[in-house]
PDB file of N, CA, C and O in Angstrom:
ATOM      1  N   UNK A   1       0.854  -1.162   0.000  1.00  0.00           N
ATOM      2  CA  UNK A   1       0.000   0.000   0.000  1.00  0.00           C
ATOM      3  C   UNK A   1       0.903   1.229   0.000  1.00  0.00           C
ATOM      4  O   UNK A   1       1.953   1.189   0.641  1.00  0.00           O
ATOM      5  N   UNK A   2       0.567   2.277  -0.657  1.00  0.00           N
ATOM      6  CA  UNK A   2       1.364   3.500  -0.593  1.00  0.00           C
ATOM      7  C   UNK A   2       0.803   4.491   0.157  1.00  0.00           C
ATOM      8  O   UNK A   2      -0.201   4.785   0.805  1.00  0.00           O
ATOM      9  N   UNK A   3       1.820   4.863  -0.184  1.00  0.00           N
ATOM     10  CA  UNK A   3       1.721   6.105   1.434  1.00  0.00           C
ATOM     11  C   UNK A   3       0.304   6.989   1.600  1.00  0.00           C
ATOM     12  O   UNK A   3      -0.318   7.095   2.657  1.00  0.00           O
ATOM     13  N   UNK A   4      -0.063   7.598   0.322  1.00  0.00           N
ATOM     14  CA  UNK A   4      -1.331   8.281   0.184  1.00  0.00           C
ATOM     15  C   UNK A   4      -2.376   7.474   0.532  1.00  0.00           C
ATOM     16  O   UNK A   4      -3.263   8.052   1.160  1.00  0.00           O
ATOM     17  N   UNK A   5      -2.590   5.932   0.243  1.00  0.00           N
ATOM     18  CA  UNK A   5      -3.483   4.783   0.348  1.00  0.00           C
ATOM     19  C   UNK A   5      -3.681   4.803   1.583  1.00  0.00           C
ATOM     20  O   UNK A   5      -4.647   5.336   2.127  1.00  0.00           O
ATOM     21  N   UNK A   6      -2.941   4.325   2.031  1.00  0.00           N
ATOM     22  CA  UNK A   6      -2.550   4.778   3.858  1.00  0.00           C
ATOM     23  C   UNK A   6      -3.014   5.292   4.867  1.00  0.00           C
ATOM     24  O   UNK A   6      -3.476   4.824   5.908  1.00  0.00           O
ATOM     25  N   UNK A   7      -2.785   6.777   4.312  1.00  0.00           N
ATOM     26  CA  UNK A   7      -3.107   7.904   5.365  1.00  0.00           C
ATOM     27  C   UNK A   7      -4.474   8.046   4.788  1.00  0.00           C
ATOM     28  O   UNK A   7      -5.277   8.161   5.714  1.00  0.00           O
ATOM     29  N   UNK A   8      -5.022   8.082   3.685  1.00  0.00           N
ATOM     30  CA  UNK A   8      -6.581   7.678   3.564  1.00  0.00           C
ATOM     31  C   UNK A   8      -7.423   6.775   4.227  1.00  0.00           C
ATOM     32  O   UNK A   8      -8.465   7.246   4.683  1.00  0.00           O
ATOM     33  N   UNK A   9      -7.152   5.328   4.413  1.00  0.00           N
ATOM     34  CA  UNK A   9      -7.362   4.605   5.153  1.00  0.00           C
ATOM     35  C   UNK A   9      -7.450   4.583   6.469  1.00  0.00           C
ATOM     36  O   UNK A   9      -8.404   4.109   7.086  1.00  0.00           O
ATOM     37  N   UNK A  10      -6.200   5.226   7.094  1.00  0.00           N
ATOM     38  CA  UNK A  10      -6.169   5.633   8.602  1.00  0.00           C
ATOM     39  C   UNK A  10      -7.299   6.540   8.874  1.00  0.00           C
ATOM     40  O   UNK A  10      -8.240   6.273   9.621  1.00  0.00           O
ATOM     41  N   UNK A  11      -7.132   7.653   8.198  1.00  0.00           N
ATOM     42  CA  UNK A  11      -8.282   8.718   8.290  1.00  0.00           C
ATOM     43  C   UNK A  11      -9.644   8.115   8.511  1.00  0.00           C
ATOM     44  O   UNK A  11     -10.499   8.190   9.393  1.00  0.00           O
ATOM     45  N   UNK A  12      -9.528   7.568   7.511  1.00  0.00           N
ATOM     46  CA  UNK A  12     -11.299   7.017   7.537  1.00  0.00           C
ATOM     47  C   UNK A  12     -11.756   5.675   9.127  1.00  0.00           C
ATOM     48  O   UNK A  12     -12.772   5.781   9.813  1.00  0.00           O
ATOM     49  N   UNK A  13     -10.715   4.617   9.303  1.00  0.00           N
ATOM     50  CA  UNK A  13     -10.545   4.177  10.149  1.00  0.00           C
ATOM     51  C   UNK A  13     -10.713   4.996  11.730  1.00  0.00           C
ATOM     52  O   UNK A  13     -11.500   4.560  12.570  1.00  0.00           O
ATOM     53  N   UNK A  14     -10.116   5.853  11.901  1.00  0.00           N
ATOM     54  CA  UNK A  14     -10.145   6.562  13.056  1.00  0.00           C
ATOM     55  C   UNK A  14     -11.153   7.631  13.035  1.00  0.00           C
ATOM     56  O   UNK A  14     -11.097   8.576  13.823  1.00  0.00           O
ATOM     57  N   UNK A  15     -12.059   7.504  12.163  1.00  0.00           N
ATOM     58  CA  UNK A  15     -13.034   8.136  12.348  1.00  0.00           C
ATOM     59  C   UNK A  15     -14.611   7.370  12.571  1.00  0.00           C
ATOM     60  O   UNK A  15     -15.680   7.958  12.741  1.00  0.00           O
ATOM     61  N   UNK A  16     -14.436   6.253  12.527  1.00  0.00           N
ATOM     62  CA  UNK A  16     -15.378   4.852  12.046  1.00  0.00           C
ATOM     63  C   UNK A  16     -16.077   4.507  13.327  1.00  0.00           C
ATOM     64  O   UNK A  16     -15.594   3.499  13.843  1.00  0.00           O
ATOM     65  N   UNK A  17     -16.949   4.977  13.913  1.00  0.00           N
ATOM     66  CA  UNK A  17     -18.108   4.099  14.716  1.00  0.00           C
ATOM     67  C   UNK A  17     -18.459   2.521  14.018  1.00  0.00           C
ATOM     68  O   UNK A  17     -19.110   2.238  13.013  1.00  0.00           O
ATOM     69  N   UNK A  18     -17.565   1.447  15.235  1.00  0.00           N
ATOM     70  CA  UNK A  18     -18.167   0.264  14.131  1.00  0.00           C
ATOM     71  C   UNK A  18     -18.968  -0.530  15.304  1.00  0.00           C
ATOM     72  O   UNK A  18     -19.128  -1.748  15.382  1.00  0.00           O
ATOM     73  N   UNK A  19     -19.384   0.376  16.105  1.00  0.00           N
ATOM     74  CA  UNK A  19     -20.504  -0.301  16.992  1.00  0.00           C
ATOM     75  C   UNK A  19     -20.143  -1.196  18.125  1.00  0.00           C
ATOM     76  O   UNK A  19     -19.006  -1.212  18.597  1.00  0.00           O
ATOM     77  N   UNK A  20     -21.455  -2.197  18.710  1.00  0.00           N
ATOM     78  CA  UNK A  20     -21.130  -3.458  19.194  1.00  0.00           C
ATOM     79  C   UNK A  20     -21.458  -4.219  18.633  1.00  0.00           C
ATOM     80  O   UNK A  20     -22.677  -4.389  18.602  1.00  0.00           O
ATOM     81  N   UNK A  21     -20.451  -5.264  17.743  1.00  0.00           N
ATOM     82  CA  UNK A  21     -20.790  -6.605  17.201  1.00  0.00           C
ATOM     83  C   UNK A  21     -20.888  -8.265  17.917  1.00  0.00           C
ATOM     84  O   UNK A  21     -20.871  -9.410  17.467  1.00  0.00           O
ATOM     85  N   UNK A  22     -20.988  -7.681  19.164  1.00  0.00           N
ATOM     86  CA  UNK A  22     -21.339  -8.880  20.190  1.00  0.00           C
ATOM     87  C   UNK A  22     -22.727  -9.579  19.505  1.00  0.00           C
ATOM     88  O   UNK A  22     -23.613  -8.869  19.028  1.00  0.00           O
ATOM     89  N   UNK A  23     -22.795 -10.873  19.516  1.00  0.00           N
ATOM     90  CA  UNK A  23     -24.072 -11.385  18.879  1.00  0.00           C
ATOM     91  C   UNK A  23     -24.210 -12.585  19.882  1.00  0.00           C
ATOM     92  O   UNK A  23     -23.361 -13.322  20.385  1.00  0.00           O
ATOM     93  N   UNK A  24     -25.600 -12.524  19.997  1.00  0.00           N
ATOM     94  CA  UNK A  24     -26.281 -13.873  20.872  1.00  0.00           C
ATOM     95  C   UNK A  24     -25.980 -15.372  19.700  1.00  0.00           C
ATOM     96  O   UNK A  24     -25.896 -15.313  18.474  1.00  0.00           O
ATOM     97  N   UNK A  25     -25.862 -16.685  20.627  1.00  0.00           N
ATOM     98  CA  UNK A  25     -25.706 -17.270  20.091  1.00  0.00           C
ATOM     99  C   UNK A  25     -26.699 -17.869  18.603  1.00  0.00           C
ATOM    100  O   UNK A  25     -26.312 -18.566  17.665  1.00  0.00           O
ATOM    101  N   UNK A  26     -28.413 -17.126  18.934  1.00  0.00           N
ATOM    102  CA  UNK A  26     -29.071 -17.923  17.598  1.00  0.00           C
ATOM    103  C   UNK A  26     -28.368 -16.850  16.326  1.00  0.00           C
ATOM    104  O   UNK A  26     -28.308 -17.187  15.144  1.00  0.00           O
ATOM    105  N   UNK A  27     -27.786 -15.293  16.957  1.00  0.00           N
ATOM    106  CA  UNK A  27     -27.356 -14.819  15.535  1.00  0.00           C
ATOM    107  C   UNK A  27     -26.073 -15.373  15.130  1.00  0.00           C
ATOM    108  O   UNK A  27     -25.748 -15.441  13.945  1.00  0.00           O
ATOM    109  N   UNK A  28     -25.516 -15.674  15.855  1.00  0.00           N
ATOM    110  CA  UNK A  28     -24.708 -16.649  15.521  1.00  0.00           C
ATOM    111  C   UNK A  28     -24.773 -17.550  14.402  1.00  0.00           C
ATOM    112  O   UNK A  28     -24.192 -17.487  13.319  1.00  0.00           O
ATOM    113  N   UNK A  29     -25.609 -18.428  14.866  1.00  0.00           N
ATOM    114  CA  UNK A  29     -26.158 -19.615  14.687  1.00  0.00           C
ATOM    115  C   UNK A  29     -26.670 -19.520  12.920  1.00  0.00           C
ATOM    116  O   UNK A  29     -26.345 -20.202  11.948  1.00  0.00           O
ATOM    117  N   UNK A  30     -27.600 -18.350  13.075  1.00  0.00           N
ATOM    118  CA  UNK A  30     -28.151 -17.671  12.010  1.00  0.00           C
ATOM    119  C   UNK A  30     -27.065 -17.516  10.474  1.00  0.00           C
ATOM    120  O   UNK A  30     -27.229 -18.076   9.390  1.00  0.00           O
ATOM    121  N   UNK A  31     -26.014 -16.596  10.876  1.00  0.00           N
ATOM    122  CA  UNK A  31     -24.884 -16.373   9.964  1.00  0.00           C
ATOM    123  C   UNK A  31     -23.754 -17.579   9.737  1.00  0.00           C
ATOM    124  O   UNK A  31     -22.760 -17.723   9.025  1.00  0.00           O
ATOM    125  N   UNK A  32     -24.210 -18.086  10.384  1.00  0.00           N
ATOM    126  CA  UNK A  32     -23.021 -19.772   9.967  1.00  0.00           C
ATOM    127  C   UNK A  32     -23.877 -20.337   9.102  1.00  0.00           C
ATOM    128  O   UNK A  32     -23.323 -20.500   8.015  1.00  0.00           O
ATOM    129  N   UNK A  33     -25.581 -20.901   9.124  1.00  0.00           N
ATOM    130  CA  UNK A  33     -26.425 -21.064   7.850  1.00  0.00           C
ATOM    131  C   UNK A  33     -25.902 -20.200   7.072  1.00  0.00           C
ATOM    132  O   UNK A  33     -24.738 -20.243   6.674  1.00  0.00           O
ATOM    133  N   UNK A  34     -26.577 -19.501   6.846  1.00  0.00           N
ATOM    134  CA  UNK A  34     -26.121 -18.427   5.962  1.00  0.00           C
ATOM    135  C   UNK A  34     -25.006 -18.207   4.740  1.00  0.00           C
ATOM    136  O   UNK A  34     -25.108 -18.188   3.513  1.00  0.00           O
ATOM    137  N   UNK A  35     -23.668 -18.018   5.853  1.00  0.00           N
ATOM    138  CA  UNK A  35     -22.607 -17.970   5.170  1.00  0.00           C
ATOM    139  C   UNK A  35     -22.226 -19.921   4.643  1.00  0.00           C
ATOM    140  O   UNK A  35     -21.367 -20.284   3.841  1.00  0.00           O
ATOM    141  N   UNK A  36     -22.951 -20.586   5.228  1.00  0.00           N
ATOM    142  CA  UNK A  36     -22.939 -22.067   4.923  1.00  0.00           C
ATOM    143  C   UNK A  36     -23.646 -22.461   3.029  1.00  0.00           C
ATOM    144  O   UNK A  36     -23.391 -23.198   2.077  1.00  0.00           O
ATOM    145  N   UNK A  37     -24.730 -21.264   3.476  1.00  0.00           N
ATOM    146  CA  UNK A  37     -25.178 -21.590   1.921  1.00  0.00           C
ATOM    147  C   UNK A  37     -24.585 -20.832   0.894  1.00  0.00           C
ATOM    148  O   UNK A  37     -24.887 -21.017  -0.285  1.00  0.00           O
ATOM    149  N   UNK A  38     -23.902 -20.134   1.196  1.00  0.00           N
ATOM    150  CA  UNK A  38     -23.565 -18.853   0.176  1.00  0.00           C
ATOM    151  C   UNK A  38     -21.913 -19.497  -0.203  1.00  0.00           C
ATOM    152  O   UNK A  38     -21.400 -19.181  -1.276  1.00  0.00           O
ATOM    153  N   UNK A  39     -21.382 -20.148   0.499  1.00  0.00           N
ATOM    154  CA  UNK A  39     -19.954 -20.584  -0.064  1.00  0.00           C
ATOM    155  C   UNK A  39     -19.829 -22.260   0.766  1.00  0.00           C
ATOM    156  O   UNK A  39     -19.243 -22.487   1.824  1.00  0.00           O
ATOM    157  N   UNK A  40     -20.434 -23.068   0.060  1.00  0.00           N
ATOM    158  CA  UNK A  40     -20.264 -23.997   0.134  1.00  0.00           C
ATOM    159  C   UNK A  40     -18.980 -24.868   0.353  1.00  0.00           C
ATOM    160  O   UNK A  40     -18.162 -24.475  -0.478  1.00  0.00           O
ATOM    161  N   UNK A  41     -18.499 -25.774   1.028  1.00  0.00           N
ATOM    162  CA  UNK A  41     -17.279 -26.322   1.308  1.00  0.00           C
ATOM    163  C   UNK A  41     -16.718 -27.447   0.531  1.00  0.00           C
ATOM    164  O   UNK A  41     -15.836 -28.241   0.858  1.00  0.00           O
ATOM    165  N   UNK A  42     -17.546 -27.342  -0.794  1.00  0.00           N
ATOM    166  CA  UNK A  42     -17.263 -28.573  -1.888  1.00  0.00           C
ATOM    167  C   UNK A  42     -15.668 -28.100  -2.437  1.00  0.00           C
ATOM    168  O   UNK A  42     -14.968 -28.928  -3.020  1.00  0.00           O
ATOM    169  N   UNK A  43     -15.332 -27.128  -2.263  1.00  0.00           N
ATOM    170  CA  UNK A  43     -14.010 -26.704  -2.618  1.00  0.00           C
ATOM    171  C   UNK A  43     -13.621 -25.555  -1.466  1.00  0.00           C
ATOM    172  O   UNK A  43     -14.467 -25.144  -0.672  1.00  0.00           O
ATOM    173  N   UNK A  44     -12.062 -25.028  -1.475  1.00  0.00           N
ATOM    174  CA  UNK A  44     -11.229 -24.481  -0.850  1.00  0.00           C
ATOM    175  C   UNK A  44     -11.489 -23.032  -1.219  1.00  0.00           C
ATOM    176  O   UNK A  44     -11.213 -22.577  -2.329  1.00  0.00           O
ATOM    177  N   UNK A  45     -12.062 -22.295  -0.184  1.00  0.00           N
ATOM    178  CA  UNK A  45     -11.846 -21.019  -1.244  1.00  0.00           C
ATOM    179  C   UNK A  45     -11.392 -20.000  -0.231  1.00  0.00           C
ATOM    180  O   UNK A  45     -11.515 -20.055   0.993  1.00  0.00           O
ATOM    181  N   UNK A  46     -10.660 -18.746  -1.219  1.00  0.00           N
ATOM    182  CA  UNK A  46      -9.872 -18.170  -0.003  1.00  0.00           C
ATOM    183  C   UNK A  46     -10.677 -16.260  -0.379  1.00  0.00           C
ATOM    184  O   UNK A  46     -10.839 -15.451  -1.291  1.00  0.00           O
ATOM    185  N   UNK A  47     -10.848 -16.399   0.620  1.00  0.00           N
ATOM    186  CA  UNK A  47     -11.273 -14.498   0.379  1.00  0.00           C
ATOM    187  C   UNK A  47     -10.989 -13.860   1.405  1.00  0.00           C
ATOM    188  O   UNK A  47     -10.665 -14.242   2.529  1.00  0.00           O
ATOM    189  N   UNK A  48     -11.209 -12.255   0.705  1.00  0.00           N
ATOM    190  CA  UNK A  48     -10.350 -11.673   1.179  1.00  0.00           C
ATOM    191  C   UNK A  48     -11.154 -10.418   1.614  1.00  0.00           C
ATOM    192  O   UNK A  48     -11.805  -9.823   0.755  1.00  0.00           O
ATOM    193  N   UNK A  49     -11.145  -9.965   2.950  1.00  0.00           N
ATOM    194  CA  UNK A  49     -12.273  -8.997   3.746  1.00  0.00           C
ATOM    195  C   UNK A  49     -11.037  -7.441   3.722  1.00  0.00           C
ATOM    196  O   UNK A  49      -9.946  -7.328   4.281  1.00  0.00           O
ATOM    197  N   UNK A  50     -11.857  -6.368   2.771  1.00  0.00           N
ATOM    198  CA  UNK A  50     -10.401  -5.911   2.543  1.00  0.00           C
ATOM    199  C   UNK A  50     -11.236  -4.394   3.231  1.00  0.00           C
ATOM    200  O   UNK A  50     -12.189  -3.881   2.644  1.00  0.00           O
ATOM    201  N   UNK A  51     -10.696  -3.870   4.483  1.00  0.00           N
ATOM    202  CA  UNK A  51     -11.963  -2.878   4.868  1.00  0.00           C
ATOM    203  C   UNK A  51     -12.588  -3.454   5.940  1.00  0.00           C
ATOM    204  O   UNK A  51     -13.599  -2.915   6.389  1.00  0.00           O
ATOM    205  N   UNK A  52     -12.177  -4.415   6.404  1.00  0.00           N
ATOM    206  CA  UNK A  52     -12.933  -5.272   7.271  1.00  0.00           C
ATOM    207  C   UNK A  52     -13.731  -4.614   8.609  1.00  0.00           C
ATOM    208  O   UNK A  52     -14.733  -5.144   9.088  1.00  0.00           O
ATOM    209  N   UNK A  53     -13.206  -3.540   9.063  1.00  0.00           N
ATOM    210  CA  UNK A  53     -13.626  -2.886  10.652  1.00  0.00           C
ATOM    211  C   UNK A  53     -13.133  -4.082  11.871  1.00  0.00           C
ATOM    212  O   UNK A  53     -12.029  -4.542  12.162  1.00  0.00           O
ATOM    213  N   UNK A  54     -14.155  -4.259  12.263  1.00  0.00           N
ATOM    214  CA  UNK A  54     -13.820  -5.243  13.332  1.00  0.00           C
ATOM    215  C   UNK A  54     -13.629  -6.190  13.007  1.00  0.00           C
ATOM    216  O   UNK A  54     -12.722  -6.640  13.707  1.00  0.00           O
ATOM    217  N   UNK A  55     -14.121  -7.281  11.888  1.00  0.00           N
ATOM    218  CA  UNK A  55     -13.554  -8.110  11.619  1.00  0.00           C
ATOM    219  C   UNK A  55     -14.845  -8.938  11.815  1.00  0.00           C
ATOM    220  O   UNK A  55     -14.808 -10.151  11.605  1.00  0.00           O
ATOM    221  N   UNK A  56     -15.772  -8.443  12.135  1.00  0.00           N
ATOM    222  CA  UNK A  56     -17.317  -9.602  12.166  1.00  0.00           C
ATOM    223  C   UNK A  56     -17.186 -10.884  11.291  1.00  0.00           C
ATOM    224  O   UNK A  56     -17.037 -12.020  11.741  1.00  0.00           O
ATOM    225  N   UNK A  57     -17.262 -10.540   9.977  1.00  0.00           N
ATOM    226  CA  UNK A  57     -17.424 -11.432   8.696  1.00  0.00           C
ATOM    227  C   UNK A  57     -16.032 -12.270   8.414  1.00  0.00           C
ATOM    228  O   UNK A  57     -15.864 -13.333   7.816  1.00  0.00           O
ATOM    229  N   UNK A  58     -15.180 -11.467   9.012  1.00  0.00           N
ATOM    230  CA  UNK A  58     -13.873 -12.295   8.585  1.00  0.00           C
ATOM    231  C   UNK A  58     -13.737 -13.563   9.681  1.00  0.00           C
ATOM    232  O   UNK A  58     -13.130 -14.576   9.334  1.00  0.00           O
ATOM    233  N   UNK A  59     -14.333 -13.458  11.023  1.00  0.00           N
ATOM    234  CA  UNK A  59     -14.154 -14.045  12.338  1.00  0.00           C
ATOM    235  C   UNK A  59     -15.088 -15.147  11.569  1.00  0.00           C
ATOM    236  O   UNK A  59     -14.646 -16.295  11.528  1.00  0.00           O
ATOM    237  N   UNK A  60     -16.186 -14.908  11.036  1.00  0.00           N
ATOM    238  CA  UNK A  60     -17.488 -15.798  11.116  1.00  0.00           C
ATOM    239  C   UNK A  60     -17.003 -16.673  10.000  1.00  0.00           C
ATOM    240  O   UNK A  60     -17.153 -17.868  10.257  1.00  0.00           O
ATOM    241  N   UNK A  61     -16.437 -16.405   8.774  1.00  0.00           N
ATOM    242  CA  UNK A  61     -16.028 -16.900   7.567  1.00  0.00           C
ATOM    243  C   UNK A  61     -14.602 -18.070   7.976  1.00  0.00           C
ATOM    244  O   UNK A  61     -14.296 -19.183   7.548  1.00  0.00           O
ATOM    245  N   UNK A  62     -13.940 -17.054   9.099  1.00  0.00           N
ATOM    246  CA  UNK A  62     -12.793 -18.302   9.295  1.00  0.00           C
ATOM    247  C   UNK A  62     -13.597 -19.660  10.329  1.00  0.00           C
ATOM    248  O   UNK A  62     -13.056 -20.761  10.230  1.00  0.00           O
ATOM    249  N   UNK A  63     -14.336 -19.596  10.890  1.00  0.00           N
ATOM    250  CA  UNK A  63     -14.660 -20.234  11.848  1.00  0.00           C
ATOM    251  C   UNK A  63     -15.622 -21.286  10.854  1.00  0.00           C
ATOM    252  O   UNK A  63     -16.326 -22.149  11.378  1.00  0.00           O
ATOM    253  N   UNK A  64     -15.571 -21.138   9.668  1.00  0.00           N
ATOM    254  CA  UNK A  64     -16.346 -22.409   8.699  1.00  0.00           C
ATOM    255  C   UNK A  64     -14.759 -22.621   7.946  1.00  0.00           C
ATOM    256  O   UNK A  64     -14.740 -22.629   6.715  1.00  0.00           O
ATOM    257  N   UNK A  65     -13.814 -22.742   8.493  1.00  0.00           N
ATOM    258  CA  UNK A  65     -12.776 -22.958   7.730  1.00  0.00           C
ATOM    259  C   UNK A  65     -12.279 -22.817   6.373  1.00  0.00           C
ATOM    260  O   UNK A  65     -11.140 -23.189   6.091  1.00  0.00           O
TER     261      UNK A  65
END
């Protein structure tokens, strides 16, 4: 990333209300369906959460391996 990329990013980052993403276990429960149907485990696939904030989707996506 270059330097301008960067300090754009930071900016926007340190300005970012990203809430509370604490979730009860049925939302939980909920987004593992979910992300279960939407990328199936018949193959390896690797993606990439680019912007992520806290990291909700990236936590939930690694945790289906």
């Amino acid at each position: 990333m270059n330097a301008a990329s960067k300090q754009v990013w930071d900016g926007v980052a340190a300005n970012r209300d990203y809430g509370n993403f604490d979730t009860s276990e049925l939302e939980r429960q909920a987004w593992t369906a979910l992300l279960t149907r939407m990328f199936p485990s018949d193959k390896p696939l690797r993606i990439v959460d680019v912007g992520c904030g806290p990291g909700f989707m990236t936590l939930s996506l690694a945790e289906l391996g």
